[in-house]
N, C-alpha and C positions, 0 to 999 in steps of 0.2 A: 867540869860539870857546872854548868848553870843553876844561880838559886833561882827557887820558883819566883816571881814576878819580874824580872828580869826583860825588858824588850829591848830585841837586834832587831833595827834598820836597815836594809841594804840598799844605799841609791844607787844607781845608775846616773853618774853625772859626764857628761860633753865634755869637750876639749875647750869649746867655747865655752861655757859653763864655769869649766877650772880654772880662765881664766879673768872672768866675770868675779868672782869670787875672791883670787886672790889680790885684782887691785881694790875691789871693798877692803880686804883682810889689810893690806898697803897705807891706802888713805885711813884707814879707822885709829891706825897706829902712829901715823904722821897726825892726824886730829889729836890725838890722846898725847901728844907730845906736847904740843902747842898750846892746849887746854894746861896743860902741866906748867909750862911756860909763863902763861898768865897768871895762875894761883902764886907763882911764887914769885912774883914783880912786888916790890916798896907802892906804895901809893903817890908816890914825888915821881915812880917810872911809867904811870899808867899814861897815854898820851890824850888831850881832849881834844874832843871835836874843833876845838880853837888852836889850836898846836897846830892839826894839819891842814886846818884856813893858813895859818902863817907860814908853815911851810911850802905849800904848793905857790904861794903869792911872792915867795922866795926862787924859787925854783923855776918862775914863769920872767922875773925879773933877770935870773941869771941866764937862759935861752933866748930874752931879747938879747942881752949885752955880746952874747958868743954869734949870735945872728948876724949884729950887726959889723963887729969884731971880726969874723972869720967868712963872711961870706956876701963879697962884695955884690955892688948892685948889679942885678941881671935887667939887659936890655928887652925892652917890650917889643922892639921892632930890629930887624935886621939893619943894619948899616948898609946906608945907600940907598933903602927905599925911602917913598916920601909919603 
């Protein structure tokens, strides 16, 4: 038996809908990890804006060296024309 003030909604929800809905319900959970993630980092693990200057500037030095290292020079011109 229902108490009086009591209100039932009945949707009528898609298929595309339910699954609109449960990748919200996915991400909002993966979000709320990651947030979780962050609160509980030391302040010596937070990374700054200068961190990933020096990282990328690492990371672009180590793509030249594999560049140059693993992938010899490619001809402009076919052999034999002129």
């Amino acid at each position: 038996m229902e108490k009086i003030g009591d209100i039932t909604v009945n949707l009528k929800i898609d298929d595309k809908t339910k699954l609109r809905l449960r990748a919200i319900a996915k991400h909002a959970g993966a979000l709320a990890d990651e947030l979780d993630a962050i609160d509980a980092m030391d302040d010596e693990e937070v990374r700054t804006k200068e961190d990933f200057k020096k990282l990328e500037a690492k990371a672009k030095e180590i793509g030249a060296t594999m560049k140059e290292t693993m992938m010899p020079e490619v001809p402009t011109r076919l052999e034999g024309s002129e």
